[in-house]
C-alpha positions as CSV (number, residue, x, y, z in Angstrom):
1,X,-77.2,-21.1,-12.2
2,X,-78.4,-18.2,-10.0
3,X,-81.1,-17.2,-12.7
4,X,-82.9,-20.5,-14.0
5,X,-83.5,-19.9,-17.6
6,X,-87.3,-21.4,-17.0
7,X,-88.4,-18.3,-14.7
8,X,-86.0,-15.4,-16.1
9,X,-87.9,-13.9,-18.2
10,X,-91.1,-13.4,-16.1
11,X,-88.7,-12.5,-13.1
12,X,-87.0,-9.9,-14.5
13,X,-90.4,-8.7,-16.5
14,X,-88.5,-8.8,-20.2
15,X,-91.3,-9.0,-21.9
16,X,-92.3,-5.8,-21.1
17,X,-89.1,-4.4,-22.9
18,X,-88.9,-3.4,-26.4
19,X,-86.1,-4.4,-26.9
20,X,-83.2,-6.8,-25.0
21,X,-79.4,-6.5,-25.8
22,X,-77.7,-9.6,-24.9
23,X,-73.8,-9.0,-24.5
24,X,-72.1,-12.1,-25.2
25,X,-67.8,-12.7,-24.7
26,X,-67.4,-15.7,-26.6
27,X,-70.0,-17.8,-28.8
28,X,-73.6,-17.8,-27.9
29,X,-74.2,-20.5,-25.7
30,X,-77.5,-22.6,-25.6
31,X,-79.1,-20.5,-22.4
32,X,-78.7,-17.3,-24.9
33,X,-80.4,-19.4,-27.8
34,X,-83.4,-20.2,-25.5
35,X,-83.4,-16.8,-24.3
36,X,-83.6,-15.4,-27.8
37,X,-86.2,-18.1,-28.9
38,X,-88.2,-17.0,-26.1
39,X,-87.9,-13.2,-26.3
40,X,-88.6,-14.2,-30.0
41,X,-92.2,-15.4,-29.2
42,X,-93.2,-12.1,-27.0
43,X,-92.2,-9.8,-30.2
44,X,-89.2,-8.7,-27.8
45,X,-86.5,-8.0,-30.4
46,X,-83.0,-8.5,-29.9
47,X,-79.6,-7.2,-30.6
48,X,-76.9,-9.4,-30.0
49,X,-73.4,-7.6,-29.0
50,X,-69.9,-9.7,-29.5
51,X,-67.6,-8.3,-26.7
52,X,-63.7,-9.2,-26.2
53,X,-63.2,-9.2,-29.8
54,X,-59.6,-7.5,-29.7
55,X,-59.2,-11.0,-27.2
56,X,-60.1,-13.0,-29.8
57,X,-58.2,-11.2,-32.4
58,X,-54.7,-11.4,-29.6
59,X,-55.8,-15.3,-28.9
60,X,-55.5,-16.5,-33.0
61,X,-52.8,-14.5,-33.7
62,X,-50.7,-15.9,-30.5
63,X,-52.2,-20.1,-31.4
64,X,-52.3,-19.9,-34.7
65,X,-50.4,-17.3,-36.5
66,X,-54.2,-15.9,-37.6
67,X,-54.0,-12.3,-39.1
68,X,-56.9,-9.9,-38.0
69,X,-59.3,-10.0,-40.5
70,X,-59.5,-13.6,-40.6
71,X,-60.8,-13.7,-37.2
72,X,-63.3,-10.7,-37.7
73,X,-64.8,-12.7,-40.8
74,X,-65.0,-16.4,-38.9
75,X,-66.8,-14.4,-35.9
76,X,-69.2,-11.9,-38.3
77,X,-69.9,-15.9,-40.1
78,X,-70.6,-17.4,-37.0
């Protein structure tokens, strides 16, 4: 909300980077997919970094009896 995803590139100069690593806690989100697209289209290439993956891992194991591995694979999938 504070960073309207029309003007953030140009505002924070990304396509001057060579590259952008976007650090993401859950799933990436529509904002993020624009954001890529758009970094995309300056030939600013992108890593994208999964964070709170031992939360992830805790949270399946605690609803849904999930082992481990499991969750790793359905998150490397997604």
């Amino acid at each position: 909300m504070n960073y309207p995803r029309d003007n953030y590139i140009s505002d924070f100069g990304l396509i001057f980077f060579d590259i952008v690593i976007l650090v993401i806690a859950e799933r990436i989100r529509e904002d993020d997919e624009i954001l890529i697209q758009n970094l995309n289209t300056f030939n600013v290439k992108t890593i994208i970094v999964r964070n709170k993956i031992d939360q992830a891992i805790e949270d399946n194991i605690d609803e849904y009896n999930k082992p481990p591995h499991e969750t790793i694979s359905e998150i490397r999938k997604y």
